[in-house]
C-alpha positions, 0 to 999 in steps of 0.5 A: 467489479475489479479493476484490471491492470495494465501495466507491464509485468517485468516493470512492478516490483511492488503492488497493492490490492486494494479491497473495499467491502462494505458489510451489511448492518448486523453482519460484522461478526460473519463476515470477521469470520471470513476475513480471517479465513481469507486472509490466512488462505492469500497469505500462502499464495506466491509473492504474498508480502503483507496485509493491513485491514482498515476496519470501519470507526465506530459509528461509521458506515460499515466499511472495510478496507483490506490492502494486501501486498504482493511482490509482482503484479504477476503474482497479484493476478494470479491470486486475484483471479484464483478459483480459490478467491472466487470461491471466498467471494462466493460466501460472503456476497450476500453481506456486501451492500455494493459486492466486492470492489477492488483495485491495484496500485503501486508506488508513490500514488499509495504512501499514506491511504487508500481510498476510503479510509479516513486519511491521518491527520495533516500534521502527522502526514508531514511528521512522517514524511519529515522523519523521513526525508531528513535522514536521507538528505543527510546521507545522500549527500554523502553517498553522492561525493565520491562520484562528484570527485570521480566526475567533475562536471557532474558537480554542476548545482542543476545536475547535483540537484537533480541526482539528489531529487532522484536518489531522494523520491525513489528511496521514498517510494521504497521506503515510505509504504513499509515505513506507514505499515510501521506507525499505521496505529498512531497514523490512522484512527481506525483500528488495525 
């Protein structure tokens, strides 16, 4: 079924839920239904940030990939252990071949795909990440001098290095998943 958590709460600032429902033949139109009425009731709940809907390409196996973000892995439980979701899965397991499958993830392990969905193509993963990684090695640089000046020995190339590898692979964790959300209709095939 799902997928427990173990991290600690205090520690996530941002997680994923993940689901992978896949529809019965014929039973598209149903279960579309559903998804609008679940998706409306999650985006009330505490912490709700967002959701993005994979639906299945066309001829494909009937797969639906919704991902739905929460600000803390606190608030993620709280909606997915709800009577409330409970309750929505009740209504549409009958139209789901392998029930109702879900799992949470956080952090760089999520920037382009979940599992399941066809990933983008290898030269628009590399576009989009170029496009973001060379606006921030411009400016980091830049950030990183006063502090240099401030502390000599920490101008030492291994040290710079590193500050900058830092600086630049946590921007990216914080950016990069709103920045794919952004151009997800020209990165993925499938209809958002």
């Amino acid at each position: 079924m799902g997928a427990a958590a173990t991290m600690p709460v205090g520690q996530v600032k941002s997680v994923a839920l993940i689901i992978t429902h896949v529809v019965k033949a014929g039973e598209e139109g149903r279960y579309e239904e559903w998804l609008a009425d679940i998706l409306g009731a999650v985006s009330g709940s505490h912490g709700y940030l967002g959701r993005e809907i994979f639906r299945p390409a066309e001829g494909a196996r009937k797969t639906y990939t919704t991902i739905v973000r929460f600000d803390s892995l606190e608030h993620l439980n709280a909606w997915s252990d709800s009577d409330m979701r409970r309750s929505f899965i009740g209504r549409v397991r009958d139209l789901l071949e392998k029930g109702d499958q879900y799992e949470i993830r956080t952090g760089i392990d999520f920037w382009f795909t979940p599992e399941g969905v066809q990933p983008p193509k290898p030269w628009k993963q590399i576009v989009l990440t170029v496009t973001a990684v060379y606006p921030l090695s411009l400016i980091i640089p830049g950030l990183l001098s006063p502090l240099f000046r401030l502390a000599p020995s920490l101008d030492h190339e291994l040290v710079r290095g590193f500050l900058m590898a830092s600086i630049l692979t946590t921007a990216l964790t914080l950016i990069m998943p709103s920045y794919t959300r952004l151009l997800r209709r020209w990165l993925y095939k499938e209809t958002v």
